[in-house]
C-alpha positions in Angstrom: 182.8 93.9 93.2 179.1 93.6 91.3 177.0 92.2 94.1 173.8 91.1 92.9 170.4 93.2 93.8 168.5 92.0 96.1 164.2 91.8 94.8 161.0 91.2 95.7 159.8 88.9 97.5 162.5 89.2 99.8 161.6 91.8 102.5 163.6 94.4 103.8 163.1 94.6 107.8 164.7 96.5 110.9 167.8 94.1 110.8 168.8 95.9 107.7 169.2 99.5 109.5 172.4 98.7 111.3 174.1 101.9 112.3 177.7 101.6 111.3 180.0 101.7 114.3 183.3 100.7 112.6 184.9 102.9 110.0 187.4 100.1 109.1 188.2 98.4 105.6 184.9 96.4 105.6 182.5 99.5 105.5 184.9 100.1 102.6 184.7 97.2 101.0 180.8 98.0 101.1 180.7 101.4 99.5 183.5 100.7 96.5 180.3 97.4 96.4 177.8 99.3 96.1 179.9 102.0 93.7 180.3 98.7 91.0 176.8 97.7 91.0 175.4 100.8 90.6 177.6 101.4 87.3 177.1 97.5 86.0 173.4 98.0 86.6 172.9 101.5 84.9 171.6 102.9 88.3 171.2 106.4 90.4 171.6 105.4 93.9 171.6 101.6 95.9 171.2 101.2 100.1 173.6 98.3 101.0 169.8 96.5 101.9 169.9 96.3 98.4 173.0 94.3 97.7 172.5 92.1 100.7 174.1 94.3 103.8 172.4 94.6 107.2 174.1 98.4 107.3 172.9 101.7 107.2 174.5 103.3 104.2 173.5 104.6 100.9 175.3 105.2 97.7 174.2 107.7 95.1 175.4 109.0 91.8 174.9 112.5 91.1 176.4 114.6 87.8 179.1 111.5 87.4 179.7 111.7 90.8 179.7 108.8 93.7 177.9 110.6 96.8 178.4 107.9 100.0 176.0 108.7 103.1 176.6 106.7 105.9 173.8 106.3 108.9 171.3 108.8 107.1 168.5 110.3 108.8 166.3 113.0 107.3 166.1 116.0 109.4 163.9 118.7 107.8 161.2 118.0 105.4 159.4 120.8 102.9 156.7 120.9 100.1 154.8 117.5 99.1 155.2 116.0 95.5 153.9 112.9 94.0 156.4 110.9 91.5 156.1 108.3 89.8 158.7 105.8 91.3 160.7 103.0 90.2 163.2 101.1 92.0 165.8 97.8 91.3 164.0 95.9 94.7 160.5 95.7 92.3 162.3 95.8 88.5 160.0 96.3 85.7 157.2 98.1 88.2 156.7 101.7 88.7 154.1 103.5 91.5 152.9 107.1 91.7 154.4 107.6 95.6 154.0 110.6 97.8 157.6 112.3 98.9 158.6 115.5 100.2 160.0 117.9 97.7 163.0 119.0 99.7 165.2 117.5 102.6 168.1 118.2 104.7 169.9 114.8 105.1 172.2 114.4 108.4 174.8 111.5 107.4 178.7 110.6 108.3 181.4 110.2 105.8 183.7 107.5 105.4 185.7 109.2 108.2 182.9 109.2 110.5 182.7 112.9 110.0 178.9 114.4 110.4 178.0 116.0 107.4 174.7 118.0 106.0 173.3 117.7 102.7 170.4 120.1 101.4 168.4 118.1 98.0 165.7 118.7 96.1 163.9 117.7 92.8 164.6 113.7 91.8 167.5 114.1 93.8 165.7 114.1 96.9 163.3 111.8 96.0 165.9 108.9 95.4 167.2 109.7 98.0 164.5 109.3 100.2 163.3 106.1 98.1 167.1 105.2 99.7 166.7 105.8 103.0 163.4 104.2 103.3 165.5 100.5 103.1 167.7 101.8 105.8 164.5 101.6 107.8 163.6 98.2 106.8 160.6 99.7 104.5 160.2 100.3 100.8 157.8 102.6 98.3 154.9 100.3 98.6 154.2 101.5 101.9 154.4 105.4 100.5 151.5 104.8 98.3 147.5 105.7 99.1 145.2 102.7 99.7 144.1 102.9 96.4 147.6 102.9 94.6 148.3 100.5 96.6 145.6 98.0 95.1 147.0 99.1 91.7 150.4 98.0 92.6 149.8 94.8 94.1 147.9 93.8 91.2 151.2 94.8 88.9 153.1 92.6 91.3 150.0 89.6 91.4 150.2 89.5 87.6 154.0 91.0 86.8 153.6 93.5 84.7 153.7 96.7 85.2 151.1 97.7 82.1 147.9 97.4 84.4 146.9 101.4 84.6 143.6 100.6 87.2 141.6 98.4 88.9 138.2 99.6 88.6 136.0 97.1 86.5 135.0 98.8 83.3 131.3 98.8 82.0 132.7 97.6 78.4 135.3 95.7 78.0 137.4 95.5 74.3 136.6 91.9 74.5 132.6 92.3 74.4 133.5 93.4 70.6 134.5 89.9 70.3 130.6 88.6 71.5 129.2 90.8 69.3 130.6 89.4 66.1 129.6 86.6 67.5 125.7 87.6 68.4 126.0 88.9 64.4 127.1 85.6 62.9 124.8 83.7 65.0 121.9 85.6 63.6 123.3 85.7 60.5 123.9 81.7 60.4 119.9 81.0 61.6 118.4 83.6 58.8 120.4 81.5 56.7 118.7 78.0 57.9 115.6 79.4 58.1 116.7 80.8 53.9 117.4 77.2 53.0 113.9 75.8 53.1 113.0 78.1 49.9 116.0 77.1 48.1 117.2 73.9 46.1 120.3 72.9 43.6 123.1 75.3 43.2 121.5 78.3 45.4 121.1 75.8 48.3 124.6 74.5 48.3 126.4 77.4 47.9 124.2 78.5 51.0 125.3 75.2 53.3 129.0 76.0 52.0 128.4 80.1 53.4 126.8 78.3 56.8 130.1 76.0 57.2 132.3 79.1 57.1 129.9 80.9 59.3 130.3 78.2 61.7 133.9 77.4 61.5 134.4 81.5 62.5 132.4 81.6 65.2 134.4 78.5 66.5 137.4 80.7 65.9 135.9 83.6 67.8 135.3 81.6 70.4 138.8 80.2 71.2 139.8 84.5 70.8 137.5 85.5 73.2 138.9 82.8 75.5 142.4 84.0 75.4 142.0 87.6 75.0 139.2 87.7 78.1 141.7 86.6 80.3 144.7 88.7 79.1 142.5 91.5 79.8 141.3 90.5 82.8 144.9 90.5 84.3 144.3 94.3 83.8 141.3 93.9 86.6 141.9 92.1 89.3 139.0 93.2 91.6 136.6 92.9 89.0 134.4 89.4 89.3 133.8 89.6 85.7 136.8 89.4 85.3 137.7 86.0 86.9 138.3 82.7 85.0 134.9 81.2 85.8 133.0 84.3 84.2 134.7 83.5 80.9 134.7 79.6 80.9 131.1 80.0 81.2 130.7 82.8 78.6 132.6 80.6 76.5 130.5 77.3 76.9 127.3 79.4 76.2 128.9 80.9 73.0 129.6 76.8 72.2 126.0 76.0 73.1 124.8 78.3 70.7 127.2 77.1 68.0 126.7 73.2 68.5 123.0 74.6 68.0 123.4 76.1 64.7 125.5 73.8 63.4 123.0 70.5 63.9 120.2 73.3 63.1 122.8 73.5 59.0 123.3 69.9 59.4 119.9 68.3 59.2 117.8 71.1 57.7 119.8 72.0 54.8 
C-alpha cells in the first residue's frame, strides 16, 4: 500500500530505530509498504522512518531491483566525498553533505539471515542518507557549519534557489536606485530649465516632468518588491531585512513628493 512520506518539520528521533525482533507478516506488510511508495513516488530508496514506522529497515531500488535491509549498521567506512544530496523528508531542497565513498553494510534479510553488502558511488551514499533515519538523524546534521546556515535559510524561506548567505557589496536591486538617482537629477535640471522657457517649449517640458515623476513612482513600488525577493536570498545580511528597504523606500518617496511640488508650483 502507498503510505504517505513523512516531511519536515516532523523530526525523526531514537524511537524510530527499533531493531526488528519479529520476522512475522507485519515486518512484511512494511517492506511490500515501503516497495509501493517508493515506485508511486519515483524514488531510490525510503527508511520505514520515512513512511511513518518506528523500525529499523530500509528499502532501496537498485538496477530495477527492490534491495530490503533490515537492522542496518555500517561497518567499514573508506574514502570521503561530498554530494550534493536530496531527500523526500526536505522535498524541493538539496545540500552539499559529507559521506564516505564506500561502505560495508551488516543487515538481516526477511528471514532474519545476517547478510553483507559491499557499495559504493551514489549507491552508498543513499544508502547511508538511509540509515541515518534509522538513527533518528537526517542530512542536516552531515553538513559543515557554514552549509548548514545555507540550508536553514532554504528551509526559513522554502526554496531551494538561495546559492549563499554572505551579504553582497552590490545588490541587482541598487540598479533600480540608480535609475532613480538619474531621473531625479534629470526631473530638477528640468525645473530649474523651466524658468527660461514659456508657451509651447514650457508645456511640453511640465508634460516630460509628469512622466518623469510618474516613473520614478513606478520604480519605487519595483524596488519595494524586488528588494525583498532578493533579500530572501540573504538572510544574514541586515541590509537585507524589511526595515532597510521600507526606509530606502520612504526616502526615494521623500525625494519624489519633492520634485513633484518643486514641477507643480514652479512650472
Amino acid at each position: 500500500m502507498v503510505k504517505e512520506i513523512t516531511k519536515y518539520p516532523i523530526t525523526p528521533s531514537l524511537e524510530f530505530a527499533a531493531n526488528v525482533r519479529s520476522f512475522n507478516n507485519e515486518l512484511y506488510t512494511l517492506l511490500q509498504d515501503l516497495k509501493d511508495t517508493i515506485e508511486a513516488n519515483d524514488l531510490d530508496a525510503l527508511a520505514a522512518f520515512q513512511i511513518g514506522s518506528p523500525l529499523c529497515v530500509i528499502v532501496a531500488k537498485q538496477d530495477g531491483e527492490f534491495l530490503e535491509f533490515i537492522n542496518p549498521r555500517v561497518l567499514k567506512r573508506e574514502g570521503s566525498v561530498k554530494p550534493i544530496e536530496t531527500t523526500a523528508y526536505f522535498p524541493g531542497k538539496s545540500a552539499k553533505t559529507k559521506r564516505y565513498e564506500k561502505i560495508t553494510l551488516m543487515y538481516e534479510d526477511r528471514e532474519g539471515k545476517q547478510k553483507f553488502l559491499e557499495a559504493d558511488g551514489e549507491f552508498a551514499i543513499t544508502l547511508q542518507r538511509k540509515v541515518d533515519y534509522t538513527f533518528g538523524s537526517h542530512f542536516r546534521f552531515r553538513l559543515d557549519p557554514e552549509e548548514q546556515k545555507l540550508f536553514d535559510s532554504k528551509l526559513e524561506f522554502g526554496t531551494d534557489a538561495i546559492t549563499k548567505n554572505d551579504c553582497p557589496t552590490v545588490f541587482k536591486r541598487d540598479r533600480i536606485l540608480q535609475v532613480f538617482k538619474f531621473l531625479f537629477v534629470f526631473g530638477l535640471l528640468g525645473v530649474v530649465a523651466g524658468f527660461f522657457m514659456d508657451g509651447k517649449n514650457l508645456a511640453t517640458l511640465v508634460t516630460a516632468e509628469n512622466y518623469i515623476v510618474a516613473s520614478m513612482l513606478g520604480l519605487v513600488v519595483i524596488y519595494f518588491f524586488y528588494a525583498q525577493y532578493e533579500g530572501r536570498q540573504y538572510k544574514h545580511c541586515t541590509s537585507c531585512q524589511i526595515g532597510n528597504i521600507i526606509g530606502t523606500c520612504i526616502i526615494s518617496l521623500i525625494k519624489l513628493l519633492a520634485l513633484f511640488l518643486a514641477s507643480y508650483f514652479l512650472l
